[in-house]
C-alpha positions in Angstrom: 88.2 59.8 -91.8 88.0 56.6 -90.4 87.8 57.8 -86.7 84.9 60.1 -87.5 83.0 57.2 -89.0 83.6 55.7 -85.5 82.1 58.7 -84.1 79.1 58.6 -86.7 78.4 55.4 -85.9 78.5 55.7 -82.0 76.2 59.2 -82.1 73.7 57.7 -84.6 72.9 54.4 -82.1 73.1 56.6 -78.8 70.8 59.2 -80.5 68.4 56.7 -81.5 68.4 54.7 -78.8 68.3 56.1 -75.4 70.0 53.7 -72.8 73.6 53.0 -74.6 75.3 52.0 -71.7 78.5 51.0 -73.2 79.0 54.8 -74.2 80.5 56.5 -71.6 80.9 60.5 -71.3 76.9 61.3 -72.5 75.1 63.7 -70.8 71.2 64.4 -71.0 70.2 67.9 -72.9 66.2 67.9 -72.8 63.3 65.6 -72.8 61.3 65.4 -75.6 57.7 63.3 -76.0 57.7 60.1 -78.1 55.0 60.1 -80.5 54.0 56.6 -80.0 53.9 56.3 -76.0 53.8 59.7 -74.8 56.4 59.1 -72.5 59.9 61.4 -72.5 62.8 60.4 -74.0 66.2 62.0 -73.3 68.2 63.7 -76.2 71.6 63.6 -76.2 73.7 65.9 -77.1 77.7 65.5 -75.9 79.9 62.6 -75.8 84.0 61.5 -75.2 85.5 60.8 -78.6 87.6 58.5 -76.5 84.7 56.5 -75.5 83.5 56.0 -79.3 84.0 52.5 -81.4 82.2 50.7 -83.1 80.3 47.5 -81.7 81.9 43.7 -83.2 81.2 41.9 -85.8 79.4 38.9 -83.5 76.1 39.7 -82.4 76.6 41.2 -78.6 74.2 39.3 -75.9 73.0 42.8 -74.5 70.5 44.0 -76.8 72.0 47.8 -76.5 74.9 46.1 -79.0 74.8 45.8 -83.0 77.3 44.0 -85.0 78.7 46.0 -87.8 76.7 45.5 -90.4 73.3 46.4 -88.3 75.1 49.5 -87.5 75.8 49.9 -91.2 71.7 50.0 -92.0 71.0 52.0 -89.0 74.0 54.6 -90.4 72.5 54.5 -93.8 68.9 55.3 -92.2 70.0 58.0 -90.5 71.9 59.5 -93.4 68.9 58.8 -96.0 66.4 60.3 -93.6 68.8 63.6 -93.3 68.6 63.8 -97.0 64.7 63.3 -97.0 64.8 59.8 -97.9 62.4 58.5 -95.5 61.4 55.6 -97.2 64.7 54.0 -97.3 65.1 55.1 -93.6 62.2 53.1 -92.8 62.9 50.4 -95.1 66.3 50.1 -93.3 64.8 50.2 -89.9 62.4 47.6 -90.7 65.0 45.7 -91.4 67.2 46.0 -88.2 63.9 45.9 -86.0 62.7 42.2 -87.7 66.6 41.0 -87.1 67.2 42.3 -83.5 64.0 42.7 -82.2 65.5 45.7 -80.4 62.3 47.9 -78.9 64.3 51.2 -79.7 64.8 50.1 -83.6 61.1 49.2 -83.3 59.6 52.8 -82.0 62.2 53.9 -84.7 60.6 52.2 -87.3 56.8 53.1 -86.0 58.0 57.1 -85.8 58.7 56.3 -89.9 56.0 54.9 -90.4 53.9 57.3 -88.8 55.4 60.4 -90.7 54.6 58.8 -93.7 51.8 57.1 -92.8 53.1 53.5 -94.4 49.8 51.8 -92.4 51.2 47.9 -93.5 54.6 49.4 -91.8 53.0 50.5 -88.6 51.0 47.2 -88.0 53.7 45.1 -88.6 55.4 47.0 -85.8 53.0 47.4 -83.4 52.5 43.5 -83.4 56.5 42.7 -83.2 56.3 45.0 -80.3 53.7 42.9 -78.5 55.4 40.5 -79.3 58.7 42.0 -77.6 56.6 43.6 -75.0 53.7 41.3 -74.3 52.8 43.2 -70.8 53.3 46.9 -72.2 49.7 48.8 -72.6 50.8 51.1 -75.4 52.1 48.3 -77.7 48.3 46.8 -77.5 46.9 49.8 -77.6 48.4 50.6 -80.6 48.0 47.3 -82.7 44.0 47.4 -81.6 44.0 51.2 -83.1 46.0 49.5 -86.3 43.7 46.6 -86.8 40.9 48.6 -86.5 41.8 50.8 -89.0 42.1 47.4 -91.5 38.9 46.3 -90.1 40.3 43.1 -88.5 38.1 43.9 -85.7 38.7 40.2 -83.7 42.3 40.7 -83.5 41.7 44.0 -82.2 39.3 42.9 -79.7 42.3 40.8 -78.7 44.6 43.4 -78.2 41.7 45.6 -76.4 41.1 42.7 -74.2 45.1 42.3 -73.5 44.6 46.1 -72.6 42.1 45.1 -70.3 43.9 42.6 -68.7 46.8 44.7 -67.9 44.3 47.3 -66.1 45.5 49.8 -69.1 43.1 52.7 -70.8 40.8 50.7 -73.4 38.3 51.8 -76.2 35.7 49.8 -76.7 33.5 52.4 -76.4 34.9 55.1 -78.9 35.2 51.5 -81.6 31.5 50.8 -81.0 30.8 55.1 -81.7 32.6 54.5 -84.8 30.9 51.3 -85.9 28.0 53.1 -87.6 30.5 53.6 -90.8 31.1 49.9 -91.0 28.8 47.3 -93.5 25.5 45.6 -91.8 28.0 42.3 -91.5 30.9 44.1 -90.0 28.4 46.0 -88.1 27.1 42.2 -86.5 30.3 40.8 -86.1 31.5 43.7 -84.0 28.2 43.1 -82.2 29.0 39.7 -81.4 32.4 40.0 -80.2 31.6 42.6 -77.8 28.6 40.3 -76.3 31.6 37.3 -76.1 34.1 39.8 -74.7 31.1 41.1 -72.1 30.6 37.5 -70.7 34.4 37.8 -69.7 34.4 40.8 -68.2 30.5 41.5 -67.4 31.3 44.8 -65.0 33.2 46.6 -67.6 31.6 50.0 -67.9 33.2 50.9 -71.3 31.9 47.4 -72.9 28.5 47.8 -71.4 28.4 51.3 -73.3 30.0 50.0 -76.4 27.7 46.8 -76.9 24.3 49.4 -75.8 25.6 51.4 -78.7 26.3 48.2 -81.4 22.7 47.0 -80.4 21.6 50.4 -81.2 23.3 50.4 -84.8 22.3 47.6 -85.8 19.2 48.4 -85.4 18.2 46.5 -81.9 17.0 49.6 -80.1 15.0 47.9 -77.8 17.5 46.2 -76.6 19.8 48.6 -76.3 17.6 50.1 -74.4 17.4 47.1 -72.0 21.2 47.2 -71.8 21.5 50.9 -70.3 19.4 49.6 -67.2 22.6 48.3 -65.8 24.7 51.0 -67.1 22.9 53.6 -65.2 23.4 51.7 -62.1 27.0 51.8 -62.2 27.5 55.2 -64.3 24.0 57.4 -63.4 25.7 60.4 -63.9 28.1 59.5 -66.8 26.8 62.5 -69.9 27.8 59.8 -72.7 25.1 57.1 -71.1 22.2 59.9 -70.2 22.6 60.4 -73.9 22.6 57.1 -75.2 19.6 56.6 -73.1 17.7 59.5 -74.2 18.5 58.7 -77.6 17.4 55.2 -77.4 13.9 56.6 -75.3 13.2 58.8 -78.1 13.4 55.5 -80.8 11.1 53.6 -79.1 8.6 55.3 -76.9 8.9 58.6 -78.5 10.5 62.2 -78.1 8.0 63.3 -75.2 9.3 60.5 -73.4 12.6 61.3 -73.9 12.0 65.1 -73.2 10.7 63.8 -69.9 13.9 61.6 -69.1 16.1 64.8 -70.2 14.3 67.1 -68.3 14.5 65.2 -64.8 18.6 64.7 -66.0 18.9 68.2 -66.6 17.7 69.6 -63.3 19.4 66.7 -61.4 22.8 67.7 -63.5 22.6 71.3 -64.2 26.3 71.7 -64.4 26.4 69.2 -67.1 26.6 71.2 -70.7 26.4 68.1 -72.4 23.1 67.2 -71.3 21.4 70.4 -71.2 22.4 71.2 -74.6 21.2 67.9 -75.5 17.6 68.8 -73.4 17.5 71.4 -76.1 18.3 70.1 -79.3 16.0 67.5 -78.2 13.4 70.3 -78.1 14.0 71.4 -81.2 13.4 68.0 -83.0 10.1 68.6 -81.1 9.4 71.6 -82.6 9.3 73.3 -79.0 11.7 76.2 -80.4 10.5 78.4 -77.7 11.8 75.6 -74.7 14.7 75.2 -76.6 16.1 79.0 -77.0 15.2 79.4 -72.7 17.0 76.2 -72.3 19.9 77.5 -74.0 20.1 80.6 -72.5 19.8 79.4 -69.0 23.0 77.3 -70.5 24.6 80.7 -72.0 24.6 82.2 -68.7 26.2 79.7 -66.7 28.6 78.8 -69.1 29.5 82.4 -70.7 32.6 81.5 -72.3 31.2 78.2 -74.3 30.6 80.2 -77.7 28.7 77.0 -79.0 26.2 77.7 -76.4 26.3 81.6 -77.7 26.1 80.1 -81.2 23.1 78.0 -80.8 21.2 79.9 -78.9 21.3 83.1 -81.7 20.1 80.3 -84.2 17.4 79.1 -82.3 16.6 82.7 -81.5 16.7 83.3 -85.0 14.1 80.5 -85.3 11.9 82.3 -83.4 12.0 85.4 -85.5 14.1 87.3 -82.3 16.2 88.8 -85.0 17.7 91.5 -82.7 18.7 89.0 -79.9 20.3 86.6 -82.7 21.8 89.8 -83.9 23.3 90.6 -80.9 24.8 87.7 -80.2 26.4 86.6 -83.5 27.9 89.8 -83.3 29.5 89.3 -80.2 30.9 85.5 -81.8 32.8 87.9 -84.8 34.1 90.4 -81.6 34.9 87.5 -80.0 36.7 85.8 -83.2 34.7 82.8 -82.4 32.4 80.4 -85.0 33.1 83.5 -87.0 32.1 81.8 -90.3 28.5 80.7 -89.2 28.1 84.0 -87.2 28.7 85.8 -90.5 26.8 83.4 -92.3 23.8 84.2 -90.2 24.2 88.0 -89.9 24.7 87.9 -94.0 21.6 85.8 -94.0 19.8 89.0 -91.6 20.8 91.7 -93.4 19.9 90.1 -96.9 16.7 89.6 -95.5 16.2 92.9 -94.6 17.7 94.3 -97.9 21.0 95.5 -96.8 22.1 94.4 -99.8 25.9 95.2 -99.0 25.7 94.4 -95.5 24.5 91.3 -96.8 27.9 91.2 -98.9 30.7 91.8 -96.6 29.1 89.3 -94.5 28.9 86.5 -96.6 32.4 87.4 -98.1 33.4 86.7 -94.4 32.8 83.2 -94.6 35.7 81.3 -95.8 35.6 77.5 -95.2 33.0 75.6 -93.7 29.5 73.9 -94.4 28.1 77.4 -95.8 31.0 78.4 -97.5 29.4 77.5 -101.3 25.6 78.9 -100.2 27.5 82.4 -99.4 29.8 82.7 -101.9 27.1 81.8 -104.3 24.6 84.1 -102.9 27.2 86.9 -102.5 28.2 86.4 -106.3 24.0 86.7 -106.9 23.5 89.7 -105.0 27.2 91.7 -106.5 25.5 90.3 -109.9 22.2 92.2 -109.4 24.1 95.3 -108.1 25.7 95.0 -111.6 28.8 93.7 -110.2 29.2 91.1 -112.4 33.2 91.7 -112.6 33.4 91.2 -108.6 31.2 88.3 -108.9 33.4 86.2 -111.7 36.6 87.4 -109.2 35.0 86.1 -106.1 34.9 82.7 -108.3 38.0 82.7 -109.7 39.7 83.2 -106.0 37.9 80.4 -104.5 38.8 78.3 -106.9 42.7 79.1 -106.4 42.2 79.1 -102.8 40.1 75.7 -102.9 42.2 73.9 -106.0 40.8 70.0 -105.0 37.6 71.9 -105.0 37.7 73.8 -108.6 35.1 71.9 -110.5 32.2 72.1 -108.2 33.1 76.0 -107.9 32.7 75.8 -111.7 29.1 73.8 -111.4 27.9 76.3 -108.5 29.2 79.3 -111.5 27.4 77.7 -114.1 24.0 76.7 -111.8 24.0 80.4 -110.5 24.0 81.9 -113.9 21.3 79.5 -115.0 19.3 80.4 -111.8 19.8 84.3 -113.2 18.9 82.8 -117.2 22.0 83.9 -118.3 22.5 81.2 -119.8 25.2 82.7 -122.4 27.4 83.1 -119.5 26.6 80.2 -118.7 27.4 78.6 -121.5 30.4 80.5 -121.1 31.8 79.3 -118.0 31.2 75.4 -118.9 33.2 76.0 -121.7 36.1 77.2 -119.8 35.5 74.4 -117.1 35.4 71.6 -119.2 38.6 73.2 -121.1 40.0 73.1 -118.1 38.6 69.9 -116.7 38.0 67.7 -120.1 37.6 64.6 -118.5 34.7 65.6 -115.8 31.9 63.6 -116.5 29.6 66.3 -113.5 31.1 69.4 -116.2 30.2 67.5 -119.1 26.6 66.6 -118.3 25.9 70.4 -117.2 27.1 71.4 -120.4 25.1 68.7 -122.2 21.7 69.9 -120.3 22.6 73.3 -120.9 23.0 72.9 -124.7 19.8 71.2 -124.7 17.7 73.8 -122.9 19.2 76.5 -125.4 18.6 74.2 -128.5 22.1 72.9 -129.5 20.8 69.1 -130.5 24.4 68.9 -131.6 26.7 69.9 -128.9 25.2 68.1 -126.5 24.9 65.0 -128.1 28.9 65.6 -128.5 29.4 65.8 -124.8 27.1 62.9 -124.2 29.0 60.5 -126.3 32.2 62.2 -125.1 30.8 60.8 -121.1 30.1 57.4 -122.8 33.3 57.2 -124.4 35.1 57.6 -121.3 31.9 55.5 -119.0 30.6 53.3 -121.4 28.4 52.2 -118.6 26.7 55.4 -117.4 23.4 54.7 -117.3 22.0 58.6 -117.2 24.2 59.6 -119.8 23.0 56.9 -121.8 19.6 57.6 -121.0 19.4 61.3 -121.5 21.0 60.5 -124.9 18.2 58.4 -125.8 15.5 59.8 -124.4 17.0 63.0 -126.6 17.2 61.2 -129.9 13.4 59.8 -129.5 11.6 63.1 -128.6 13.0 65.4 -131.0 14.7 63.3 -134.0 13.4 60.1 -136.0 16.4 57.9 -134.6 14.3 55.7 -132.7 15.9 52.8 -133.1 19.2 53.8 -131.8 17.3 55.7 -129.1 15.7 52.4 -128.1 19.2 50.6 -128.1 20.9 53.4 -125.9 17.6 53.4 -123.5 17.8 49.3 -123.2 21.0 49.9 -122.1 20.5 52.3 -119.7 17.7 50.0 -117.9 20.0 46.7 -118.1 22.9 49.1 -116.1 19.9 50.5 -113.8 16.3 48.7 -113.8 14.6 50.4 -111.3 15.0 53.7 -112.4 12.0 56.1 -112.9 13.9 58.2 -115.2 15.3 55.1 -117.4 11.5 53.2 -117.3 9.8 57.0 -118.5 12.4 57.0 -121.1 11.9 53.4 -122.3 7.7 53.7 -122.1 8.3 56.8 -124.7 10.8 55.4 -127.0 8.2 52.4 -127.4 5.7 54.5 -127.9 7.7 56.4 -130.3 8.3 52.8 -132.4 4.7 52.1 -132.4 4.6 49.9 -129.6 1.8 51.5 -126.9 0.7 48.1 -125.7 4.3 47.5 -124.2 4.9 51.4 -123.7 2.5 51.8 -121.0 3.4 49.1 -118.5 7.0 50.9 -118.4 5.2 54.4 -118.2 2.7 52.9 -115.5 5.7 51.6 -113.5 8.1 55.0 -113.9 4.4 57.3 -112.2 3.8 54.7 -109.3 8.0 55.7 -108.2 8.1 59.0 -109.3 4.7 60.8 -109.7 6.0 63.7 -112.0 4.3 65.6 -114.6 6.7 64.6 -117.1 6.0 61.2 -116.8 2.4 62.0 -116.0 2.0 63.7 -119.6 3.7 60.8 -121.6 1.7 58.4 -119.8 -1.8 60.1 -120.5 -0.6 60.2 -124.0 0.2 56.6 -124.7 -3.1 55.8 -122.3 -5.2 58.2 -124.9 -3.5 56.7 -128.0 -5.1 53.3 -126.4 -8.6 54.5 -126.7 -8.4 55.1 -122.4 -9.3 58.8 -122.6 -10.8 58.6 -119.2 -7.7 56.9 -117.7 -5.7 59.6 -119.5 -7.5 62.7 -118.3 -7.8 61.3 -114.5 -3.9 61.0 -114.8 -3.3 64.3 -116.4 -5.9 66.0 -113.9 -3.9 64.5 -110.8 -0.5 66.4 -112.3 -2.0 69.3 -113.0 -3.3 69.8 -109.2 0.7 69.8 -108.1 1.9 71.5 -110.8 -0.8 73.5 -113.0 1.8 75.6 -115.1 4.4 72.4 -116.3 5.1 73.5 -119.5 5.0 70.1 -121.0 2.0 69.1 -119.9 0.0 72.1 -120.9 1.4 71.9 -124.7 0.3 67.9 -124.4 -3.0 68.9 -123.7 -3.1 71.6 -126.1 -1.9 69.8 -129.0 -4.4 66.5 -128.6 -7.0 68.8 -127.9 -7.8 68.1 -124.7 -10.3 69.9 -122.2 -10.5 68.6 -118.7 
């Protein structure tokens, strides 16, 4: 027993770290990649048990050599990683790699790290091996990518720069593309970096791109513009700067002068899909749907196999009401087996317009992930619904929502809105019943019950469910609100309509909702004078007839019948069959 933990130990420390010198008899087996550099690193697989023993106590001056106990944590690693453990693995490594410094221990540590994506773990390694390997361009490239991730975007600029330095691959342009996530301060302090790190190193193509692009989020397009006059000089024919350019030409001398840029770029680069396709997007913003579908074409046929091309170009024929070309060609995407759920999408979306009703179906079925994965499933259930398929319909829910579980409550909201859209609203009510039962603490389940209850009467029910959203969110303003506005219009509770309402406009002032609500409570407690300034305030945001038919009452209860029926006229132009209105004006008895 004791010589195979001598031969344990040995095979764990060779395995681990390639290089053991002191272990004669190994032979290489295969290469295999290391995640972290790329690079290949020899397995091995055979060794002399003669050879094997263990490495002593002292700590050895070659840094290939552990002393007993190191060997110890890297054994019980090793064995805790085999048994899943890969926390303790990496918690072991850590320790061997902050006591020895060894760069194999390190990579070791960063490949634990990685797989379970411990990011306070990988930066701490990334900077020890820097620190190791102060001339090595993957360490720095790595501990830029960590610090970005934390945002510590000057200590990445470091590393970048060190990356630089050493004539390695840098990013500063694909950080700057990513910037536009960032706050307006991290946004400008990124900015200014770049502009310090430009002044070292002012013929840097990538940090010309990448400070054009920060000027251009933060909102200095004019200079950005400025800053691709050099850029072109040194990269004319890079696609990334002719589209930052055109980009920038469109913000600040418009899209016909950017269509004019494009257009000299795309017959000077014809081979260049990049820029064509953005020639014709570019078109499309201009409305010029006709440019844009020959533009793509000419694309389509020099580039046959680029489905996107195929793709776009069927939409934008689509556009243009060529419905047998777009037909053509999103069938050839599903023969193809390419962007097969927008080429269903858009074939479901033919055929339902041409009342193919199951056709329409099968198609929309078809799509099964993606941005138009809800619109079809919803519009599929519609359609097997009006087929009197309501069976099929409820199924199609039920399997999205096992096939999409993170997903399961808006699949319950788009069941519950599609049966209003059909007035069902029993079923409705049926299905936010069994979502809420299944999802009790949803606040997004519990307000579409609430409104539904509402619209079919219930006073009761839903003010249950909007006390049971203030119970768990005492500070949501719009259920707070909707309870309020509730309790004023159709009960005599005014005053604990008023105190919910206040509350409401303290947690969100500037609503138009919340300053409607708190104008008709007022006016409900007798208080016009101070009703209308809210009511005056809520139109000027939000110019809706609701608001428009509270306001004219409160305006006519202040003797300002003319100032009344000029506001009432102005909602009843956009919107001459609102229900509320018209019973306002019928029950004043009012004749515009």
């Amino acid at each position: 027993m004791k010589y195979l933990h001598r031969a344990l130990l040995s095979a764990v420390v060779c395995v681990v770290f390639p290089g053991c010198s002191q272990i004669a008899g190994l032979q290489k087996a295969q290469e295999v990649t290391d995640p972290v550099t790329q690079r290949p690193i020899p397995v091995l697989q055979a060794y002399d048990d003669t050879e094997l023993a263990p490495a002593p106590d002292a700590q050895s001056p070659y840094p290939q050599q552990f002393s007993r106990s190191t060997l110890l944590d890297l054994l019980t690693a090793e064995i805790a990683g085999q048994r899943g453990q890969v926390d303790m693995l990496l918690q072991n490594y850590l320790k061997v790699a902050r006591e020895t410094r060894d760069i194999g221990v390190i990579r070791r540590a960063l490949n634990a790290a990685q797989y379970i994506k411990d990011d306070a773990a990988m930066t701490e390694m990334t900077l020890l091996w820097t620190e190791v390997e102060p001339d090595n361009v993957d360490a720095h490239q790595l501990a830029a990518f960590q610090l970005i991730k934390q945002k510590q975007y000057p200590e990445a600029l470091s590393h970048m720069e060190q990356v630089l330095e050493l004539e390695g691959p840098t990013t500063f342009d694909r950080l700057a593309v990513h910037a536009k996530n960032l706050t307006d301060e991290e946004k400008k302090e990124l900015l200014n970096l770049y502009k310090k790190i430009l002044e070292r190193h002012p013929e840097n193509g990538e940090l010309m791109y990448g400070y054009a692009v920060l000027q251009e989020i933060n909102g200095m397009e004019e200079a950005a513009l400025a800053s691709t006059d050099p850029l072109l000089k040194t990269s004319p024919d890079n696609p990334a700067v002719i589209a930052l350019r055109a980009r920038l030409l469109k913000s600040v001398k418009g899209v016909d002068v950017s269509l004019a840029y494009l257009k000299k770029q795309y017959a000077k680069h014809p081979d260049e899909v990049q820029v064509g396709a953005l020639y014709a997007r570019t078109q499309i913003e201009a409305h010029n749907f006709d440019a844009a579908q020959s533009i793509y074409k000419e694309l389509m046929n020099r580039f046959p196999n680029t489905p996107h091309l195929k793709l776009s170009y069927a939409l934008v024929s689509l556009e243009n009401q060529h419905i047998q070309e777009a037909r053509k060609h999103l069938e050839e995407l599903v023969k193809q087996g390419q962007h097969l759920n927008e080429a269903h999408f858009y074939l479901a979306r033919i055929a339902d317009q041409e009342d193919r009703v199951e056709d329409a179906i099968q198609h929309y079925q078809n799509v099964t992930r993606g941005g138009h994965y809800f619109n079809a499933l919803a519009r599929s259930a519609y359609l097997l619904i009006r087929s009197g398929r309501q069976s099929e319909a409820e199924a199609a829910f039920t399997e999205a929502r096992e096939n999409l579980p993170s997903q399961a409550s808006q699949l319950w909201e788009l069941q519950i809105n599609l049966m209003l859209e059909l007035d069902d609203l029993d079923a409705a009510l049926k299905f936010s019943n069994q979502a809420v039962e299944e999802y009790p603490e949803d606040l997004q389940l519990l307000y579409a019950r609430a409104m539904l209850k509402d619209r079919m009467g219930l006073l009761q029910g839903m003010e249950d469910d909007l006390r049971h959203i203030i119970a768990l969110d005492p500070d949501n303003a719009v259920a707070l609100n909707a309870l309020g506005y509730t309790l004023a219009d159709r009960t005599e509770r005014t005053q604990e309509a008023y105190n919910l309402i206040n509350k409401a406009l303290e947690l969100d002032p500037g609503n138009p909702a919340i300053l409607d609500s708190m104008g008709w409570v007022l006016f409900r407690l007798g208080k016009s004078g101070e009703a209308v300034g809210f009511l005056q305030e809520a139109y000027s945001k939000f110019p809706d007839p609701e608001v428009a038919s509270h306001l004219g009452e409160v305006l006519w209860s202040l003797g300002r019948q003319d100032d009344a029926k000029n506001i009432w006229r102005e909602a009843l132009n956009t919107k001459p069959d609102h229900q509320l209105l018209n019973e306002t004006l019928k029950r004043l008895n009012v004749d515009l």
